[in-house]
C-alpha positions as CSV (number, residue, x, y, z in Angstrom):
1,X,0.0,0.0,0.0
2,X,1.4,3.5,-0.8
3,X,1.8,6.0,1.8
4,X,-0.4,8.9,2.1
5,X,1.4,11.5,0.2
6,X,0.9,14.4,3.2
7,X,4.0,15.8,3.2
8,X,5.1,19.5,4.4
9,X,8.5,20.7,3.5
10,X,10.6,23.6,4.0
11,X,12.2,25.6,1.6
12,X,15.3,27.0,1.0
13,X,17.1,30.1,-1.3
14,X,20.2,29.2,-3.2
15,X,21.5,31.2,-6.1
16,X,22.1,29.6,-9.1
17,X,25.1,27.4,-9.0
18,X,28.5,28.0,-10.7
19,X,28.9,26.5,-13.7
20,X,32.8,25.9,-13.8
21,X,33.4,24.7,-17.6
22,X,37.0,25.2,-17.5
23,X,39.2,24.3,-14.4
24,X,42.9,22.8,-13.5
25,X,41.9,19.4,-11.7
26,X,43.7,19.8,-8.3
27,X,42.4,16.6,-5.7
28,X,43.3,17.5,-2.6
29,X,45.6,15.6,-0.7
30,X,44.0,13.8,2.1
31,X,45.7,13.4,5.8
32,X,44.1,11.0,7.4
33,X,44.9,10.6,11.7
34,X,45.0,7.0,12.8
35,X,42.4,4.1,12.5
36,X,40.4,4.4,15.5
37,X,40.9,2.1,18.4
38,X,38.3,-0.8,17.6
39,X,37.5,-0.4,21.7
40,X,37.3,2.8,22.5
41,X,36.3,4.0,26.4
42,X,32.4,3.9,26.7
43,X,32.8,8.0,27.2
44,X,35.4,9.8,24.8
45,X,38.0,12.1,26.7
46,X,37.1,15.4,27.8
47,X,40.4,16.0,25.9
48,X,40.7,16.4,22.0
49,X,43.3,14.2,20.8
50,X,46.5,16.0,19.6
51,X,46.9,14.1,16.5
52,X,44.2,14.9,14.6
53,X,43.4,14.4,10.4
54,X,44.3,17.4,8.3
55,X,41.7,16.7,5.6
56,X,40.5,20.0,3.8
57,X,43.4,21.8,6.0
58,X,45.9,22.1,8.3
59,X,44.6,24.4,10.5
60,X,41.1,21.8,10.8
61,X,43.8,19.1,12.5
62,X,44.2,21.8,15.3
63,X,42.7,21.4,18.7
64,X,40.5,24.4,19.9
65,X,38.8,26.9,17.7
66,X,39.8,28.0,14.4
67,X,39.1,31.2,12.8
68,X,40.3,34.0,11.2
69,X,39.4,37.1,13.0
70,X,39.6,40.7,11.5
71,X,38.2,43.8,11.3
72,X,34.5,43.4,10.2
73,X,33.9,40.0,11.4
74,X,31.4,39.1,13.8
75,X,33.0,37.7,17.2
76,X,31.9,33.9,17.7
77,X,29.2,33.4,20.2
78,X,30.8,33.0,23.9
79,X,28.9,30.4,24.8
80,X,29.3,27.4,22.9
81,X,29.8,24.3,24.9
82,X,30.3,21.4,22.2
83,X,33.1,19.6,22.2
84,X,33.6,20.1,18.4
85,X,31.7,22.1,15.8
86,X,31.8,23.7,12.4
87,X,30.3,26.4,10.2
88,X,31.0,26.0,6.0
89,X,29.3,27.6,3.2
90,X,27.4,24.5,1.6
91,X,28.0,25.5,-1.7
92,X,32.0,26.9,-2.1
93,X,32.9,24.5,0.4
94,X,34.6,27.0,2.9
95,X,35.2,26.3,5.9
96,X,34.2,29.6,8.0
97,X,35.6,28.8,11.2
98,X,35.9,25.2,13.5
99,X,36.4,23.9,16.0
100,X,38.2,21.0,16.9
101,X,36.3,19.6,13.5
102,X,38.4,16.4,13.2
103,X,37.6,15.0,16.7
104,X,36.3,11.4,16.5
105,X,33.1,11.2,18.8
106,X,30.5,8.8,18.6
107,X,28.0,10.3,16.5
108,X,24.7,8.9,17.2
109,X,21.8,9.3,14.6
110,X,23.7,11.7,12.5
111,X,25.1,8.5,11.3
112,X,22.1,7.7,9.3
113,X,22.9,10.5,6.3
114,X,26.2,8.4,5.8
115,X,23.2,5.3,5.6
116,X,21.1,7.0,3.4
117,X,23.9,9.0,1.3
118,X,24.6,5.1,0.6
119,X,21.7,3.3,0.5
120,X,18.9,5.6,-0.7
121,X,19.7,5.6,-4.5
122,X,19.2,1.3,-4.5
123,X,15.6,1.4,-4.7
124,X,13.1,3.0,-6.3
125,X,10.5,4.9,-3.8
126,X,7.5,2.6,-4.8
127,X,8.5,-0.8,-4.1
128,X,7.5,-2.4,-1.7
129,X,8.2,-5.3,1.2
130,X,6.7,-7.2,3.8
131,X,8.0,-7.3,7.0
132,X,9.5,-10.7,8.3
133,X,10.5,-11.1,12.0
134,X,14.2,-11.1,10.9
135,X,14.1,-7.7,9.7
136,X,13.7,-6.5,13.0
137,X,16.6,-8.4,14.7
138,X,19.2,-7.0,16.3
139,X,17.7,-3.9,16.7
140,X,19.3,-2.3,20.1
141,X,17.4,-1.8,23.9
142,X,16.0,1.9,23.8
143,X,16.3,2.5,20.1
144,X,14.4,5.3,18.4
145,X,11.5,3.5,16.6
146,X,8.6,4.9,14.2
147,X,6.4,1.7,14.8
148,X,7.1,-1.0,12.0
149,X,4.7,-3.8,12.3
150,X,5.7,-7.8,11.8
151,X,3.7,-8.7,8.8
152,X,3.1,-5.6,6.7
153,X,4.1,-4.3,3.8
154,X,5.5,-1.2,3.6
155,X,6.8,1.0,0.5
156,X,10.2,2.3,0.6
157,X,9.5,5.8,0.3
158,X,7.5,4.8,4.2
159,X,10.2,3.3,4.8
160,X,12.5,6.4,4.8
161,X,10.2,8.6,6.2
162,X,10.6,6.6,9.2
163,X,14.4,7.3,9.1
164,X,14.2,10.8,8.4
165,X,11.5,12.1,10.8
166,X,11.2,9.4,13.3
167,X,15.1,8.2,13.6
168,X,13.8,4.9,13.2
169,X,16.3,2.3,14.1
170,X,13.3,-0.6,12.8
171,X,13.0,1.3,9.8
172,X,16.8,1.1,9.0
173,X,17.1,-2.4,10.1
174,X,14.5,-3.2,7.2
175,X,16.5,-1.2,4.6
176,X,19.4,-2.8,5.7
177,X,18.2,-6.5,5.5
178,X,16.3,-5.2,2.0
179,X,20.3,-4.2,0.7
180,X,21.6,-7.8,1.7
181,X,22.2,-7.5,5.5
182,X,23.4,-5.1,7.7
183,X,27.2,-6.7,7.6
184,X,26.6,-6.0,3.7
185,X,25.0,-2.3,4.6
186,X,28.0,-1.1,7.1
187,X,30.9,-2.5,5.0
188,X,28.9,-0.4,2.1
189,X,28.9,2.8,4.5
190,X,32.2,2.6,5.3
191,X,33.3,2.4,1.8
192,X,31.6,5.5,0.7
193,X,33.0,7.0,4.1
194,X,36.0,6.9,2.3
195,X,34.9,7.3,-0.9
196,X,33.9,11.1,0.2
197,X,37.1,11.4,2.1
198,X,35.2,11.7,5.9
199,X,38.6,9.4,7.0
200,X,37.6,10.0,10.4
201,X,34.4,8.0,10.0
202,X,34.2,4.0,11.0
203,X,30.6,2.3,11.0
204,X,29.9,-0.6,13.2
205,X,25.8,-0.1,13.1
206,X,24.2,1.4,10.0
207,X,21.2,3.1,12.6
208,X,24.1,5.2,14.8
209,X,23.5,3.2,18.2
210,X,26.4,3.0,19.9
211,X,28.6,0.4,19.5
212,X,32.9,0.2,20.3
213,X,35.1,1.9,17.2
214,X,31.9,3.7,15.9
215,X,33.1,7.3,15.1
216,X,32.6,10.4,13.1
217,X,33.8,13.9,13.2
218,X,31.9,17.3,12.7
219,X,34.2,17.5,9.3
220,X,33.0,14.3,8.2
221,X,29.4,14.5,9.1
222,X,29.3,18.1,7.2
223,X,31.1,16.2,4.2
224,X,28.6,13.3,4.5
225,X,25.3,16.0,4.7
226,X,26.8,17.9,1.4
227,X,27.0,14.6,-0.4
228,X,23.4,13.9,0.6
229,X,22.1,17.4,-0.2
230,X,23.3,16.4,-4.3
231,X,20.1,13.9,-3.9
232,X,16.8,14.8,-4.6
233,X,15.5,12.2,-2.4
234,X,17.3,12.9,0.6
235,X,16.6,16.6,0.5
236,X,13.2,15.8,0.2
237,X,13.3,13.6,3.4
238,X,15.9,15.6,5.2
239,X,12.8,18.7,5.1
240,X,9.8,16.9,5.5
241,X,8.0,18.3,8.9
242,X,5.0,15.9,9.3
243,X,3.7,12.9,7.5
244,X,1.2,10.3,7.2
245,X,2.8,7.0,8.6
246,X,1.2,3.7,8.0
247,X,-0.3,1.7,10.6
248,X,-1.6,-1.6,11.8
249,X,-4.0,-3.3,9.1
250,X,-7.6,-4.2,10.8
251,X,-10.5,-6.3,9.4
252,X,-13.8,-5.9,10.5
253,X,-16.8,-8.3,11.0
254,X,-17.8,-8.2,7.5
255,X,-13.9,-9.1,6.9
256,X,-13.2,-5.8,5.2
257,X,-9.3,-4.6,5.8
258,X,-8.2,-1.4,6.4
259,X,-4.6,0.1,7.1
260,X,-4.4,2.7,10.0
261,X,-2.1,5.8,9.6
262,X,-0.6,8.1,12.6
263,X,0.8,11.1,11.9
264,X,4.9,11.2,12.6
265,X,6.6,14.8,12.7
266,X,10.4,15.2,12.2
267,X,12.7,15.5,15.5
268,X,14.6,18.2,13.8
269,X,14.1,20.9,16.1
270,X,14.8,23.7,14.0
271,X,12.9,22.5,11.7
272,X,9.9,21.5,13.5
273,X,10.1,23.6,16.7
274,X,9.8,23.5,19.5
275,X,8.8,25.5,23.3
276,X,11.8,26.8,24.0
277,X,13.0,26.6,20.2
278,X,11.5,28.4,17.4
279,X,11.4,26.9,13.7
280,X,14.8,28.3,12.3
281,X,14.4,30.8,9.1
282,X,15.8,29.2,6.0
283,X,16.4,25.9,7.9
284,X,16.1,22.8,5.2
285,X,17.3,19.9,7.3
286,X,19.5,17.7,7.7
287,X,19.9,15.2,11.0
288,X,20.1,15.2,14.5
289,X,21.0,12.6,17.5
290,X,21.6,11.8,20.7
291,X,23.0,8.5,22.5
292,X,24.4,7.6,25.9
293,X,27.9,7.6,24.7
294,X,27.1,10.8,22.2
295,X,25.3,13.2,23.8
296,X,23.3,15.2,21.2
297,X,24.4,15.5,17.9
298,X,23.2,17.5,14.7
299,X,23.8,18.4,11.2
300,X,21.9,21.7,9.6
301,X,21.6,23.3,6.3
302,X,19.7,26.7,5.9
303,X,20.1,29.8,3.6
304,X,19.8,33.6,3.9
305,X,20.2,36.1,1.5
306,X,21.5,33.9,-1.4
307,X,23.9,31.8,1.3
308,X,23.7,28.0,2.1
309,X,25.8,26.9,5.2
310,X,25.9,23.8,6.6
311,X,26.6,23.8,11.0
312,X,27.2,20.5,12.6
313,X,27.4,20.2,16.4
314,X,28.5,17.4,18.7
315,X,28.2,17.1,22.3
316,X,27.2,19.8,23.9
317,X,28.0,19.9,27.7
318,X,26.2,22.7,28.7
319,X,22.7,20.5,30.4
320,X,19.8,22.4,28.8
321,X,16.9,21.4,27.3
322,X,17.6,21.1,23.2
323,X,21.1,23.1,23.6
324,X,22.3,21.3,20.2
325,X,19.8,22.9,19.1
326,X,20.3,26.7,20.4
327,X,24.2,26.1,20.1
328,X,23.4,25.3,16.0
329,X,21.2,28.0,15.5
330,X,23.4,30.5,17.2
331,X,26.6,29.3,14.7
332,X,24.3,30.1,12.3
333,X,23.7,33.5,13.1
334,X,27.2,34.1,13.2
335,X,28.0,32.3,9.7
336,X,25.7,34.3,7.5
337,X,26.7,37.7,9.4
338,X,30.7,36.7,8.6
339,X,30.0,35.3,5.1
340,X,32.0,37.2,2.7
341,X,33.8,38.6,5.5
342,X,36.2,36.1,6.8
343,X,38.8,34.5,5.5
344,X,38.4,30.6,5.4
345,X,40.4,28.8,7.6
346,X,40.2,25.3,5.3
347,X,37.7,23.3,2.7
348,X,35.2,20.8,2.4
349,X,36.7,17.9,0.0
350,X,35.0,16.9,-2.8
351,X,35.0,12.9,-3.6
352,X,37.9,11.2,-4.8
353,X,35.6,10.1,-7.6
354,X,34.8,14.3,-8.7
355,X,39.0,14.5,-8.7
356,X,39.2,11.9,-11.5
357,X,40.3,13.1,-15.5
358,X,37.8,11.0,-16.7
359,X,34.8,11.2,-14.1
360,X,31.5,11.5,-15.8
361,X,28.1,12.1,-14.9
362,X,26.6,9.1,-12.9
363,X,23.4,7.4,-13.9
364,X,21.0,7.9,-11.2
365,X,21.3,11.6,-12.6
366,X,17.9,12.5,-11.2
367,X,19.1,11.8,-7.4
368,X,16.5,9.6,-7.0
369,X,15.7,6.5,-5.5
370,X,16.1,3.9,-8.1
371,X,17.4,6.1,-10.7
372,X,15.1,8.3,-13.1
373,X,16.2,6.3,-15.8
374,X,16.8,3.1,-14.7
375,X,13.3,1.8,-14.1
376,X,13.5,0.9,-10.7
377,X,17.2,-1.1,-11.2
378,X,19.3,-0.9,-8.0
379,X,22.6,0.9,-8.3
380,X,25.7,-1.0,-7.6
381,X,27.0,-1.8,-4.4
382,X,30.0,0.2,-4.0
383,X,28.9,3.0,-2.1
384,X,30.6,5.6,-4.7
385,X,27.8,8.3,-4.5
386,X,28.7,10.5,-7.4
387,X,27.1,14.5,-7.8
388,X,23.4,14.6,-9.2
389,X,22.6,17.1,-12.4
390,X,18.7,17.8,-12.0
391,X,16.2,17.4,-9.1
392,X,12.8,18.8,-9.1
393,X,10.4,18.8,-5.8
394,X,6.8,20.5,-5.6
395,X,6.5,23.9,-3.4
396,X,3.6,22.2,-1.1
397,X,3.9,24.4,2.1
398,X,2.3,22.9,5.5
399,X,3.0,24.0,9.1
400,X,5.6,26.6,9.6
401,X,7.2,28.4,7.0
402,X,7.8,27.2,3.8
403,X,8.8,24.2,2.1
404,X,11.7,22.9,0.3
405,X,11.2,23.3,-3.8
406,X,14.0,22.0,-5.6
407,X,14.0,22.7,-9.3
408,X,16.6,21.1,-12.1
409,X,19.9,22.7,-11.8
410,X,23.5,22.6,-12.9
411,X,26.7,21.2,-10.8
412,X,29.5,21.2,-12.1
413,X,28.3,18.8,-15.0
414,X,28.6,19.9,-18.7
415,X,26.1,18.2,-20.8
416,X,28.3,15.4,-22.7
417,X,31.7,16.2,-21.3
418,X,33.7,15.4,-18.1
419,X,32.4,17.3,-14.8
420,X,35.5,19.5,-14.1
421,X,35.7,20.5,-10.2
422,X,39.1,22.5,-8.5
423,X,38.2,22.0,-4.7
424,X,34.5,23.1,-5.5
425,X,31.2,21.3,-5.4
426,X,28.3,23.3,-5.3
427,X,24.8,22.3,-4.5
428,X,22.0,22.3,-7.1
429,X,20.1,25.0,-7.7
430,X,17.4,25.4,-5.7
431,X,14.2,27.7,-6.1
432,X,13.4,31.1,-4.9
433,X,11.3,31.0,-1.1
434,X,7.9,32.0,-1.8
435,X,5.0,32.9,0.8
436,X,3.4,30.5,2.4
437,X,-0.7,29.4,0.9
C-alpha cells in the first residue's frame, strides 16, 4: 500500500550554481589521523586528541577553535559548549571557522545520512516489502523506533520517512536486510565513508547506536550532509516536517481490511520547533541525534540572502533542554553575518571520484531513489555516490514556513563532457522562497 502523500517541507534560497566549464583538476591531498581504536572508552576524553586528520586543512587538525578574525567579522558566540563544531558555506565548500572539527566522537543518529547517502539511491520509492521477523533483529534496547509492524508491507518511500523524521532504528534495520544484511549495509557505509574522504568516520551499526570503534567527526558529518544534499530524495526527506505513517491493518466483521495511519513529525528541532526553540528561518534539514555515549548530535543546512551553510554540532556539555539545538542556531547567526567577510580557515573535499580526469556524470542523474532512468534497477554496491545534475520537488507548504522546492539545476556537470571540479562542489540549484498558501 502506498503511503499517504501528506507531506510538508521547507524551503530554502540558493542562487544559481556556478557552472565551472574550465578548471585545472587539483584533488586535494587527504591526511588521514590514525584508525580508530576498535574499543574505545564507553565516554570519549574530555580531551581532544593532539593528533588529529588534516583533511581540507591544516589548521582543521588543530585542537581548539579556528578562525580568522579581522576587522569586520562578527565575534563567535561565547557560549558554545560542544566539544567540536563547524560552520562552512554549503555550496563553495569554505570552511568559515571550527572547532576541533576532526575530533572522533561517537555520532549517534547523525550516522544515518552516511546510511542514506549510501543506500537511498538502490531502490526505487514505490517498491514495496513485507516485514518478516528477521528484519527487525538485532535492533538495540532503547532504540528510536517509528512503529514498524511484523507482517506488513511497507513502501520504501515509508520506509525512509521513518528514518528521516522518526530516527527509526526498525525502519533502517528493514532497509538494511532489503540491501543484503546489515554486515553487507556497514561495509557499504564505510566504503563510501571513504569514498567522500570523511577518513575520520568508521561504521559498526548502520542506525548510529552506539557500538565500540563507531566514530565520526563534525568535518566528516558536514562532508557526509553535502553529499546527501546532491540527492533529490534525501533533500526531500531531510525537510519533511509531518507525514502520514502507516499503521496496523484491521479487518472488521464483515472481513473488510483497512490500514491505520498516525501522523509522525520530524525530530529536527529547528525544523519542527519547539517550546523553547523556534522553527529556524531558512532551515532545510539535515539530521540530528543523541545517544548515551554521544550526547546530542546535529547536522543543519539553511540559507539567507543567497547563502547555504551547513553547522554540525556534537556534544554539547552545557545541560539544557535542546542546547544542540540553540548552540546550531546561534553558529548560524554568526556564519551568514561573517559570510563574505572572513577569511576561510580550510575546505570541504570533494569525492575522490569528482577528482578523477575521466569522471562522468553518474546514472542515477535525477538523485532519486532507483534512478530516473533506470526503471526501478538498484545501483551498484560500492557505495561511490557521485554529484546529481537535475532534481525537481513540488513547493507544497504545510505547518511553519515554507517548504523545500527544488528545481533542475546545474553542478559542475557539462552536458556530454567530463564534470571539471578545482576543490568546489556546489549544490543544485534550488528555487526562490515563496509565501506560504
Amino acid at each position: 500500500m502506498s503511503a499517504p502523500k501528506k507531506t510538508a517541507r521547507r524551503s530554502l534560497l540558493v542562487t544559481s550554481a556556478a557552472v565551472l566549464s574550465s578548471l585545472a583538476l587539483t584533488a586535494p591531498v587527504s591526511h588521514a589521523a590514525p584508525k580508530p581504536s576498535p574499543s574505545p572508552s564507553k565516554s570519549p576524553s574530555a580531551t581532544p586528541p593532539a593528533n588529529m586528520s588534516a583533511v581540507g586543512g591544516t589548521r582543521l587538525g588543530q585542537a581548539g577553535t579556528q578562525v580568522n578574525l579581522a576587522s569586520g567579522v562578527p565575534v563567535l558566540p561565547k557560549d558554545l559548549s560542544a566539544r567540536s563544531w563547524i560552520v562552512a558555506d554549503a555550496e563553495s565548500g569554505d570552511v568559515l571557522a571550527a572547532h576541533n572539527a576532526h575530533w572522533r566522537l561517537p555520532p549517534a543518529s547523525t550516522l544515518k545520512m552516511l546510511f542514506a547517502d549510501t543506500v537511498l539511491p538502490k531502490f526505487p520509492k514505490t517498491e514495496k516489502h513485507k516485514v518478516l521477523p528477521t528484519d527487525l533483529a538485532g535492533i538495540g534496547s532503547g532504540s528510536s523506533m517509528v512503529g514498524i509492524k511484523e507482517g506488513e508491507t511497507y513502501t520504501v518511500h515509508d520506509l525512509w520517512l521513518g528514518v528521516f523524521l522518526h530516527s527509526g532504528n526498525d525502519a533502517v534495520r528493514v532497509l538494511s536486510r532489503m540491501n543484503d544484511g546489515v554486515d553487507n549495509t556497514v561495509k557499504e557505509m564505510n566504503a563510501h565513508a571513504e569514498e567522500l574522504q570523511a577518513l575520520d568516520t568508521h561504521a559498526v551499526s548502520p542506525d548510529g547506536y552506539d557500538a565500540p570503534g563507531q566514530v565520526s567527526s563534525a568535518y566528516d558529518l558536514t562532508l557526509i550532509a553535502r553529499s546527501g544534499l546532491q540527492k533529490k530524495d534525501f533533500r526531500e526527506y531531510c525537510s519533511t516536517v509531518r507525514a502520514k505513517f502507516p499503521g496496523k491493518t484491521t479487518k472488521n466483521k464483515k472481513g473488510k481490511t483497512t490500514r491505520e495511519s498516525f501522523e509522525i513529525r520530524n525530530t529536527n528541532r529547528l525544523l519542527s520547533g519547539a517550546s523553547d526553540v523556534p522553527v529556524y528561518q531558512g532551515i532545510a534539514g539535515v539530521k540530528n541525534g543523541n545517544t548515551t555515549n554521544a550526547g546530542a548530535t546535529f547536522t543543519g543546512v539553511a540559507e539567507r540572502n543567497g547563502k547555504v551553510l551547513l553547522v554540525t554540532v556534537m556534544n554539547p556539555e552545557k545541560d539544557e533542554s535542546n542546547e544542540v539545538y540553540k548552540e546550531t542556531a546561534r553558529l548560524f547567526d554568526w556564519g551568514f553575518k561573517a559570510a563574505g567577510k572572513v577569511q576561510p580557515v580550510g575546505e570541504l573535499v570533494p569525492p575522490k571520484s569528482a577528482a578523477q580526469p575521466s569522471a562522468q556524470p553518474g546514472a542515477n542523474a535525477s538523485g532519486e531513489a532507483g534512478g530516473a532512468e533506470s526503471g526501478g534497477s538498484r545501483a551498484s554496491s560500492g557505495g561511490a555516490s557521485k554529484p546529481v545534475a537535475s532534481a525537481t520537488a513540488d513547493g507544497r507548504s504545510g505547518g511553519m514556513g515554507i517548504a523545500l522546492a527544488i528545481t533542475g539545476g546545474l553542478l559542475v556537470v557539462l552536458a556530454g563532457a567530463a564534470f571539471l571540479v578545482n576543490r568546489r562542489w556546489p549544490l543544485p540549484d534550488l528555487v526562490r522562497r515563496r509565501p506560504r498558501p
